[in-house]
N, C-alpha and C positions, 0 to 999 in steps of 0.2 A: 944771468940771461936764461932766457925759458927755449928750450926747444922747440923748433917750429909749431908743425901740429899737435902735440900733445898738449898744450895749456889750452887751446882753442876747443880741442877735441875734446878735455874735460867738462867745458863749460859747459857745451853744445848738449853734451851726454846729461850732466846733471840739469839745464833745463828740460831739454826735452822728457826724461822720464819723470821729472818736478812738476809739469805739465800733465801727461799723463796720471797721475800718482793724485794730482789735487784733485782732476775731474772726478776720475773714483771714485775719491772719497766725499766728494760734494752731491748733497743729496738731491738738486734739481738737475742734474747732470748727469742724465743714462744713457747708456750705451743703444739698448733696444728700445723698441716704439714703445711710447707709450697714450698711445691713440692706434683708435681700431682700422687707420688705413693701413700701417704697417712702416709709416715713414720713418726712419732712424731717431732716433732722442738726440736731445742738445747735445748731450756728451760725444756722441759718436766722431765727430771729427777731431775733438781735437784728443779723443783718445787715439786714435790713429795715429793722428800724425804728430802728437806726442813721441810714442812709441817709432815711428819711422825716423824722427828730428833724433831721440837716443841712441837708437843704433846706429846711425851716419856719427853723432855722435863718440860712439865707442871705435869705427872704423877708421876714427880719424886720429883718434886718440894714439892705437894702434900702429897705423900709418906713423908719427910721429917718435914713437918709441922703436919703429924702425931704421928709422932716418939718423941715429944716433948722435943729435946734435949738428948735425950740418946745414941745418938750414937752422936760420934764426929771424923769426919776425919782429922781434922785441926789441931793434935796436934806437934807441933815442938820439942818435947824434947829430941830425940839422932843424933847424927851424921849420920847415914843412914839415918833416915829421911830430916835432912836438906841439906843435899847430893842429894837427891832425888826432891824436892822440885826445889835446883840450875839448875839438868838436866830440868829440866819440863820446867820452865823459861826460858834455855838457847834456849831452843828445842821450845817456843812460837817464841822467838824471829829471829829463824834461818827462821823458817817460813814466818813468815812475813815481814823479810830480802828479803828471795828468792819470795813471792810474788811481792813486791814493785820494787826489780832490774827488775822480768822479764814482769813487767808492764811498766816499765822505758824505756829499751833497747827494751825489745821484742825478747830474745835472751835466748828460754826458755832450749835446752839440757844442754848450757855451767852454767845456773844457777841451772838447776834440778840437774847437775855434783857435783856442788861447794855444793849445801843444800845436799845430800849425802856423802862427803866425810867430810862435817860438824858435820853431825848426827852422824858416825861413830867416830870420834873425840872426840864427847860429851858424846858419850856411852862407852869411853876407848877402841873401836877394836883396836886389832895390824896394824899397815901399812899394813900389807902384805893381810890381812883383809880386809882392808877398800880398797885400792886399787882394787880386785880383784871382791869384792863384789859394789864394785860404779860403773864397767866399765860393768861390765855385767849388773846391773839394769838398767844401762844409755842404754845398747846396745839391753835387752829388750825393755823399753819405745821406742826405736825409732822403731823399727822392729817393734811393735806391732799398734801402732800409726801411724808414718808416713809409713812405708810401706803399713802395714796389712789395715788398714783402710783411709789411704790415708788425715790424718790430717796433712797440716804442717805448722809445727811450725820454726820459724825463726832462725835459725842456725847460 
């Protein structure tokens, strides 16, 4: 058995600064402007909150190593919970399904479509549900995104 917040609090901590740590290091990804209005670089957010997601992270960690084992999340014993545990899992994995394709292809609404209609799948919506509810999030993200702010993304 894993103590409450400490295994959560690890995670959090090594994404968050994992995040942090990649933008740095990625070279279209600055922190300061790089345009003469002065507007922040791609980087700047999620170096932030990178760094904020770590240290909650580390406090939670913390939190947990003080708790000495009295609280336990990790416990498997009934069927909604290991039901629950499968979605989390499946729902890791969709993710990083739809990362890896639209890093592959570069063909991000038609995968943002399929990890939506996936999640809804995984959550038991009705078709009629998932349907409805995938074409309008897809038809936001793009309106909001490629329209509104003029990001585009390879179609």
């Amino acid at each position: 058995m894993h103590n409450g917040d400490t295994l959560p609090g690890i995670i959090t901590t090594v994404f968050g600064f994992g995040v942090a740590a990649y933008t740095l290091i990625e070279n279209t990804m600055r922190f300061r402007a790089q345009t003469s209005d002065g507007v922040p670089g791609a980087g700047f957010f999620p170096i932030i909150l990178g760094f904020i997601l770590g240290m909650l992270g580390v406090f939670l960690t913390i939190r947990g190593i003080r708790a000495k084992g009295k609280v336990q999340f990790f416990k498997i014993e009934n069927e909604e919970v290991r039901k629950n545990v499968k979605m989390l899992l499946l729902t890791i994995a969709g993710i990083i399904a739809f990362f890896a394709l639209w890093r592959i292809t570069h063909i991000f609404i038609v995968w943002a479509l399929a990890l939506v209609v996936y999640l809804n799948f995984i959550f038991e919506r009705k078709w009629k549900f998932n349907i409805i509810y995938s074409v309008v999030f897809i038809a936001f993200l793009y309106v909001t995104f490629v329209l509104g702010f003029s990001i585009q993304f390879n179609i």
